[in-house]
C-alpha positions in Angstrom: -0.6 -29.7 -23.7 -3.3 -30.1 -21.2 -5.9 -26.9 -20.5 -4.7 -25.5 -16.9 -8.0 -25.7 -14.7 -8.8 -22.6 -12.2 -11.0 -22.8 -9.5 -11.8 -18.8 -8.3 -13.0 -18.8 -4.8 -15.0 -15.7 -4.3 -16.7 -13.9 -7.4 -16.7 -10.3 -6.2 -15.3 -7.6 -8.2 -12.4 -9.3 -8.3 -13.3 -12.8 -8.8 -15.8 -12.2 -11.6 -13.3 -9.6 -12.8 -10.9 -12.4 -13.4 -13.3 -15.0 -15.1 -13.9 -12.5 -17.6 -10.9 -11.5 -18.5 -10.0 -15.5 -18.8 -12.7 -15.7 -21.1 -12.2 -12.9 -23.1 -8.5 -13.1 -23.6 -8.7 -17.0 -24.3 -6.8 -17.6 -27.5 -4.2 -14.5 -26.6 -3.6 -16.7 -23.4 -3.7 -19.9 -24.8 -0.3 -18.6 -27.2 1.2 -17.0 -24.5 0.8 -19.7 -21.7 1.3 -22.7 -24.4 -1.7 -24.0 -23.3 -5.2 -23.2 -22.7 -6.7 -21.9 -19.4 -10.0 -22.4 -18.1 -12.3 -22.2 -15.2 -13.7 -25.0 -13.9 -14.8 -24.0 -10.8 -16.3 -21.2 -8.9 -17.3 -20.6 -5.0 -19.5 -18.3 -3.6 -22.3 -17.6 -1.1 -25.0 -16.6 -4.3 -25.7 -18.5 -6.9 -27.9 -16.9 -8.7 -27.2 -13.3 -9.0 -26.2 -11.9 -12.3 -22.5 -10.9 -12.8 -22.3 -10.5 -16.2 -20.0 -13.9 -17.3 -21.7 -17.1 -18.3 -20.5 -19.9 -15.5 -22.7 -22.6 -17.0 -19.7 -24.8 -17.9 -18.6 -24.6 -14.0 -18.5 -27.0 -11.0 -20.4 -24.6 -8.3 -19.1 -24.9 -4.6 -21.2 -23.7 -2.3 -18.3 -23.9 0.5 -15.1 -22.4 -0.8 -12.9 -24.6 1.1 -14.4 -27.8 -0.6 -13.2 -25.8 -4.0 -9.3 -26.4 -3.2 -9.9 -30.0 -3.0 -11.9 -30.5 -6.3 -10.5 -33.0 -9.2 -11.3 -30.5 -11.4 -9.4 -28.1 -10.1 -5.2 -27.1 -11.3 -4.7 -24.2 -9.6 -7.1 -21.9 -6.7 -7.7 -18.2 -7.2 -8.7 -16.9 -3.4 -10.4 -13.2 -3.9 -12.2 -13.4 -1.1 -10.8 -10.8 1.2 -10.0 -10.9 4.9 -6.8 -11.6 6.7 -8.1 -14.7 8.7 -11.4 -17.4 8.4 -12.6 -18.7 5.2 -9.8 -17.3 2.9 -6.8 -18.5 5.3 -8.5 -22.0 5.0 -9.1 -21.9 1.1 -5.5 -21.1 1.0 -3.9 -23.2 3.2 -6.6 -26.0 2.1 -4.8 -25.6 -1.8 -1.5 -25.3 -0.6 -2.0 -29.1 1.3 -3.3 -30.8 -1.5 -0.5 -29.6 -3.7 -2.2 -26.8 -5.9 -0.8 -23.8 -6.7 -2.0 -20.6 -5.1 -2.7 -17.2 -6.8 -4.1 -14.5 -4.3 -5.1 -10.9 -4.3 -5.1 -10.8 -0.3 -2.6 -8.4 1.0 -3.8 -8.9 4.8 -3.5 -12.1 4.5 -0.3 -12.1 3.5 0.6 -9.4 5.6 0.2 -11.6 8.8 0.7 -15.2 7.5 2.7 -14.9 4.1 5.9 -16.8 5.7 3.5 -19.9 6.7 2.5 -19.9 3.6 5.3 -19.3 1.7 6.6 -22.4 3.9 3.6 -24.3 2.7 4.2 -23.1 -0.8 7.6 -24.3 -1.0 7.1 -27.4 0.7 4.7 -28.4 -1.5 7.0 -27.7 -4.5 4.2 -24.9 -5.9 3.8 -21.4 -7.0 1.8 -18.8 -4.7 1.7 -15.9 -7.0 0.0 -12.1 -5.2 0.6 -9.7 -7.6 -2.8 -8.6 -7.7 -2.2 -8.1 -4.1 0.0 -5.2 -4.6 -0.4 -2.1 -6.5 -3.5 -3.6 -9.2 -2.4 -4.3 -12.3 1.7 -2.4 -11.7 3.8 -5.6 -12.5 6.1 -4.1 -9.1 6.1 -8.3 -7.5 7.5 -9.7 -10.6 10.0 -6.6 -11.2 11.1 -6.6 -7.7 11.4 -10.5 -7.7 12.5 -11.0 -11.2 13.3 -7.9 -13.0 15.7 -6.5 -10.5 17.0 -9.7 -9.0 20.7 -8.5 -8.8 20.3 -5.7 -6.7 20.9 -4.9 -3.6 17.8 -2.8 -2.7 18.7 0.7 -0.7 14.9 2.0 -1.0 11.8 1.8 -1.4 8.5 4.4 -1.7 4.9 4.2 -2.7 1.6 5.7 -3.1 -0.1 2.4 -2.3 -3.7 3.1 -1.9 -5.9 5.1 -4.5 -8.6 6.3 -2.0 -6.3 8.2 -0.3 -4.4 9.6 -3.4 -7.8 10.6 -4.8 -9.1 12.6 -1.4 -5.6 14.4 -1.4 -5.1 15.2 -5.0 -8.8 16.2 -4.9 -8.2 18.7 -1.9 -5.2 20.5 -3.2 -7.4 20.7 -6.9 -10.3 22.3 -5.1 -9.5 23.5 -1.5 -12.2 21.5 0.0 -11.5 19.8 3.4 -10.8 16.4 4.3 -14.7 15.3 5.2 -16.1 16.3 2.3 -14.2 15.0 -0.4 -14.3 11.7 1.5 -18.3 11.9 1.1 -17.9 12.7 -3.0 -15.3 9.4 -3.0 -17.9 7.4 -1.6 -20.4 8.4 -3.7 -18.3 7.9 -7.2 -17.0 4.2 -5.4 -13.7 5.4 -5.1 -14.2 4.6 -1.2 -15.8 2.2 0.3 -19.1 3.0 3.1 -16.9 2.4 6.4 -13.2 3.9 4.4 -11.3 3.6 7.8 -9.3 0.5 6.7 -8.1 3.0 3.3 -7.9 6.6 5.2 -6.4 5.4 7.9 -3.5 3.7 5.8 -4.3 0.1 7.1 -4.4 -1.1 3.5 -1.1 0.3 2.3 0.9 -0.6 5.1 -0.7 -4.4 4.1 0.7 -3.4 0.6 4.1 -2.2 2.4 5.1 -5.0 4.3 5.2 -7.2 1.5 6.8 -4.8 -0.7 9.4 -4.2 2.5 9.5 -8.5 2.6 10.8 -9.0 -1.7 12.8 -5.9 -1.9 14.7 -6.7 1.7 14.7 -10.4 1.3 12.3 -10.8 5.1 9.9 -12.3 6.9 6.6 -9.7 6.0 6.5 -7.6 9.7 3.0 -5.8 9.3 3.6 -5.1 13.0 7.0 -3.3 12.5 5.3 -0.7 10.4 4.7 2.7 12.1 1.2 3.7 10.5 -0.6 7.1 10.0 -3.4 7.9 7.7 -5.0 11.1 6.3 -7.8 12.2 8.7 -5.7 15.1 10.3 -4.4 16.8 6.6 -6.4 19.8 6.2 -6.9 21.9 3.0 -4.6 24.5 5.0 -2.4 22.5 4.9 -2.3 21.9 1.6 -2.3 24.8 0.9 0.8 25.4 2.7 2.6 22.8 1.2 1.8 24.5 -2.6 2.9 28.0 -1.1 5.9 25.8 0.5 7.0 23.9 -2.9 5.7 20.8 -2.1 2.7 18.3 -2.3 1.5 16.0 0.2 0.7 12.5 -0.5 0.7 9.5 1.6 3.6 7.4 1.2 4.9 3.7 2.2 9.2 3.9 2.9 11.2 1.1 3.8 15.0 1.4 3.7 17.5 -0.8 5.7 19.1 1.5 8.3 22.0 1.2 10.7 19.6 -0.5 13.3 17.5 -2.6 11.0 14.8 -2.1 8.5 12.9 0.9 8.9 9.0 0.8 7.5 6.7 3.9 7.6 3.3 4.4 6.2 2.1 8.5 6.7 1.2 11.2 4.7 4.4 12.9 3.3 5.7 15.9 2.0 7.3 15.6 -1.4 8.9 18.1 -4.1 6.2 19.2 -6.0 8.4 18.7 -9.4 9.4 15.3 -8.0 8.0 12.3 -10.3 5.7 10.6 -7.5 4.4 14.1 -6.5 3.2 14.2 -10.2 0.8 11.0 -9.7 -2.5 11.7 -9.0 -6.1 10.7 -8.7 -6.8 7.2 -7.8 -3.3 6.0 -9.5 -0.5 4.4 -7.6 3.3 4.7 -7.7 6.2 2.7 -6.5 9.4 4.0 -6.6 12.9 1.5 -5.9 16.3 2.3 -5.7 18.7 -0.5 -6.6 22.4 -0.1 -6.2 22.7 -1.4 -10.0 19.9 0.5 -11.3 19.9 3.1 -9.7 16.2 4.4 -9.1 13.1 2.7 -10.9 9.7 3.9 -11.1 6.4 2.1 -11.8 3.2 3.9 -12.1 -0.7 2.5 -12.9 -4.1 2.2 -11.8 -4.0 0.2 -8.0 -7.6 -1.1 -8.4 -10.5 -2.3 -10.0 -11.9 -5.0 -11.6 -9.2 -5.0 -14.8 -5.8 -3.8 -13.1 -6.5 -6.9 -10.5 -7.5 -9.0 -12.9 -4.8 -8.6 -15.2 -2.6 -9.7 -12.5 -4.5 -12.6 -11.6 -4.2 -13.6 -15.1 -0.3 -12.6 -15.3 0.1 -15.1 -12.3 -1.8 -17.6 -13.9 0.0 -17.2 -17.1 3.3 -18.3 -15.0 1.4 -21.7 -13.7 0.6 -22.7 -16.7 4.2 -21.9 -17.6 5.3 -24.1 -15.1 6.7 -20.6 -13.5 7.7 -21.8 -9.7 10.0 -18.9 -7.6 10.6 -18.6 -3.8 7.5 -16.1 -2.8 10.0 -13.8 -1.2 12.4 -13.7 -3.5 14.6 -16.1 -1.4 13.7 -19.6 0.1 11.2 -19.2 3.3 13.8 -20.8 5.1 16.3 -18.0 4.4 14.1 -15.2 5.4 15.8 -12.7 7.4 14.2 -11.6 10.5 15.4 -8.3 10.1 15.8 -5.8 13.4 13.4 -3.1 13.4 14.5 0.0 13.7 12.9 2.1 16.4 10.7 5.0 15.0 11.9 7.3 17.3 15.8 7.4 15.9 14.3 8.5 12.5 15.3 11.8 11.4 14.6 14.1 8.8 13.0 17.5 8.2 10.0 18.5 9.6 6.3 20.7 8.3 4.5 22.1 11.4 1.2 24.3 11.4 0.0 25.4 14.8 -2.9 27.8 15.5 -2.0 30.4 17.8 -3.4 33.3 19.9 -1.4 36.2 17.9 -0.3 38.2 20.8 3.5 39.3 21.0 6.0 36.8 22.4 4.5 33.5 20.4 6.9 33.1 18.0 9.3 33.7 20.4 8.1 31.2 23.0 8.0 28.5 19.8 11.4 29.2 18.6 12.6 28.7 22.9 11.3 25.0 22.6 12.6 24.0 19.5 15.9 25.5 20.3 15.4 23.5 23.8 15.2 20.2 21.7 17.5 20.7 18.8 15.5 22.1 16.1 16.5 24.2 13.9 13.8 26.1 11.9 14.7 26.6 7.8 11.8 28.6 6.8 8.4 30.3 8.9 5.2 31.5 7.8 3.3 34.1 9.5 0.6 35.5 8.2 -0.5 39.2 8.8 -1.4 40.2 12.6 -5.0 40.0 13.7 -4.2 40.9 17.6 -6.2 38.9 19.5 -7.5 36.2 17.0 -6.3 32.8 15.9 -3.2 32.7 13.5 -1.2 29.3 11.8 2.1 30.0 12.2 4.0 27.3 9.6 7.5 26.3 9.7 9.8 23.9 8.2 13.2 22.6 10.4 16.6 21.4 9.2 17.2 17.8 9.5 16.1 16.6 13.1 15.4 13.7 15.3 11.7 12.5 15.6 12.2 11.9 19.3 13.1 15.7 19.0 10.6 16.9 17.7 7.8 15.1 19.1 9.0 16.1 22.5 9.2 19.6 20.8 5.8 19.4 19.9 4.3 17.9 23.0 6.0 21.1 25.2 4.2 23.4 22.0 1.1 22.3 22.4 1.0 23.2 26.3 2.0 26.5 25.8 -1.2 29.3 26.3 -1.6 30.6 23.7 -1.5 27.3 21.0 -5.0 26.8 20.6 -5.1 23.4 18.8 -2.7 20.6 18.8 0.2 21.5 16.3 -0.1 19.5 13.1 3.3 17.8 11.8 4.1 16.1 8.4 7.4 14.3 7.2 9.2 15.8 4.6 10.8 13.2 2.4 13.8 14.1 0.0 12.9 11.8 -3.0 
C-alpha cells in the first residue's frame, strides 16, 4: 500500500515533537498502520534553526496555508496554536481540498469545532484532536469509541498540569500561590505570561470538548462558568488537609434537569478519592457511564511525547482509513443543549473569612447564613486573639449557589470581616 504523506504545519514543541516520533517509530508504525507514514512537508516561520530531526527529505513552506494545498501532501497536522488567524485557515484550507485533519488546538476547536466538523464530514474525512485533550490520555477515542453505548451521566477532570503542579506543590510545601508560580516558570512547567493556564482558560478549552463527545453537542466554550487558581491560598490548603480534603481544579459537566451544566474552578475533593490522588503536572479524567459505571484515565497532559503520541495515534487511524463523526454523532445531529444557569447549582460549600475576633462574629455569620438557607456542617475557629485578625472556616450542608453568594456578599459587609470571604465547591466524587 501507498506511504501516507503528512504535512506538519508549525514545528514547535509539538510539531517537531511529532516528526520525531514519526521517524523514530517508523517500522513499528508501518505494521501497525499497514502502511508506511512519512512527512513530506513542513511549515514554519524559521528555517534554519536547529530542532534536533533531519528535515532534508521535506518540501519547506514558508506560508503554512500553502502547505494544505501541496501534492505532496495526504493528510495536515496544524500545531500551531491559536484559536483564530493562520491555524483556522490551515485548517479550514485542508479540510476544502479534501485532506484529512489532525489537530492539537483545543481553542480552536473550542469556538469553531462544529464548522469544522461540518467541513470534516462534508468532505468525507477524518479530523482527529486527541492531542488536543489531556496529552497523550487516549480519553477522545475512549469517550468516542471505547464507551460508545453509554449514556454519559458525568464527567470530571484535572485538565491542565500548570495548575495541578502549583497546587500539589503548595499543599507539599506550604508556600503561597505567587511563589510556586515563579518556581513553575522557571522549571517550564508554566509559561512567562501563565494567565491563559491559572486562570483555567485552557481547561475550560479542554472541557468543552470533552462536554461536546460525552453529551453528543455542539462544543459551548461560552456556557462554561470559569474560575482559576489565583485566589487559593496555602491557608487554605491547609484547611482543606485539616478538613479531609484536597483542592484541585476540576472541569464537571453533567446533564441536569435544565440542561447541560459545565464548570471549570478549583474544587474540593475527598482526600482518599482517586483524582485527589493525582498530582504534579499529571492529568485525570474521570466518566461515569450508565453501563460502565465510572471510568478513570490518568497521564501526563503535556509535552513534546504525550502530544505527540496522540498525533501519531490519529495518524495511525488515517492511514487506517479510520473516518468517525468528530462528535461522536453526525455534525448535523448535534444537540444544542440548554444551559443550565450557574446560579441553580447546588452543593456544599468551603468558606474562610478573616475576621476582627471580637464577641458576636460568629454569631453575626451564622444570622446570614441562616437568613439565606445555609446550614453550616462543620466550623473552625482558631484560639481567641481579642482584637486581631482570625479565619473562621466552615463547611455548609447542601445549598444553592444563588444562596450562598447572596450569603456571602451580606458577609463580606459586615464590620468586622476584614477581607473578602474566600469560597470553594466541594464536589462528592
Amino acid at each position: 500500500m501507498s506511504e501516507l504523506r503528512v504535512g506538519i504545519a508549525g514545528l514547535g514543541t509539538v510539531g517537531a515533537g511529532t516528526a520525531a516520533l514519526l521517524a523514530r517509530n517508523a517500522d513499528l508504525l508501518r505494521r501497525r498502520a499497514g502502511r508506511p507514514i512519512v512527512v513530506t512537508a513542513v511549515a514554519a516561520r524559521d528555517r534554519y534553526r536547529d530542532r534536533g530531526i533531519d528535515l532534508g527529505g521535506c518540501r519547506w513552506h514558508d506560508d503554512a496555508r500553502t502547505l494544505a494545498e501541496d501534492d505532496a501532501v495526504d493528510v495536515v497536522v496544524e500545531a500551531i496554536g491559536g484559536e483564530d488567524g493562520i491555524a483556522l485557515d490551515v485548517c479550514s484550507a485542508a479540510l476544502a481540498q479534501g485532506k484529512p485533519l489532525v489537530t492539537a488546538n483545543k481553542a480552536l476547536l473550542a469556538h469553531h469545532g462544529r464548522t469544522l466538523a461540518e467541513a470534516a464530514e462534508a468532505a468525507g474525512v477524518h479530523l482527529g484532536y486527541e492531542a488536543a485533550v489531556a496529552g497523550g490520555i487516549p480519553i477522545v477515542k475512549s469517550l468516542r469509541e471505547g464507551l460508545a453505548g453509554n449514556r454519559a451521566i458525568r464527567l470530571q477532570g484535572i485538565l491542565n498540569g500548570t495548575c495541578n503542579y502549583i497546587l500539589t506543590t503548595m499543599r507539599e510545601t506550604g508556600r503561597d500561590f505567587a511563589d510556586v508560580l515563579a518556581e513553575a516558570q522557571t522549571l517550564g512547567y508554566a509559561e512567562a505570561d501563565p494567565s491563559f493556564d491559572v486562570d483555567g482558560v485552557d481547561a475550560a478549552h479542554k472541557l468543552a470538548l470533552l462536554a461536546a463527545l460525552a453529551f453528543g453537542g455542539m462544543p459551548r466554550f461560552d456556557a462554561i462558568r470559569v474560575e482559576g487558581i489565583r485566589h487559593v491560598s496555602a491557608l487554605d490548603i491547609a484547611f482543606a488537609e485539616e478538613l479531609g480534603y484536597r483542592i484541585k481544579l476540576l472541569g464537571l459537566a453533567r446533564m441536569t434537569a435544565s440542561g447541560l451544566e459545565q464548570r471549570l474552578h478549583p474544587c474540593m475533593v475527598a482526600s482518599n478519592a482517586p483524582i485527589a490522588q493525582v498530582e504534579g503536572v499529571f492529568n485525570a479524567v474521570v466518566v461515569e457511564g450508565d453501563a460502565v459505571d465510572t471510568v478513570m484515565h490518568e497521564g501526563r497532559g503535556a509535552g513534546a511525547g504525550p502530544t505527540a503520541s496522540a498525533i501519531v495515534a490519529d495518524l495511525v487511524d488515517v492511514a487506517r482509513g479510520v473516518r468517525l463523526p468528530v462528535f461522536g454523532v453526525p455534525a448535523r445531529d448535534l444537540a444544542d443543549h440548554p444551559i443550565a444557569p450557574h446560579d441553580r447549582h447546588s452543593g456544599s460549600y468551603y468558606i474562610r473569612l478573616m475576621v476582627v475576633d471580637q464577641p458576636g462574629v460568629l454569631a453575626d455569620v451564622s444570622a446570614v447564613l441562616r437568613d439565606h438557607r445555609v446550614s453550616i456542617e462543620a466550623l473552625i475557629q482558631r484560639a481567641r486573639n481579642p482584637g486581631q485578625p482570625v479565619p473562621i472556616v466552615l463547611t455548609s450542608h447542601e445549598a444553592g449557589e444563588a444562596d450562598m453568594r447572596a450569603a456571602l456578599d451580606e458577609i463580606g459587609a459586615l464590620p468586622a470581616v476584614i477581607e473578602p470571604p474566600r469560597m470553594i465547591r466541594i464536589e462528592q466524587l
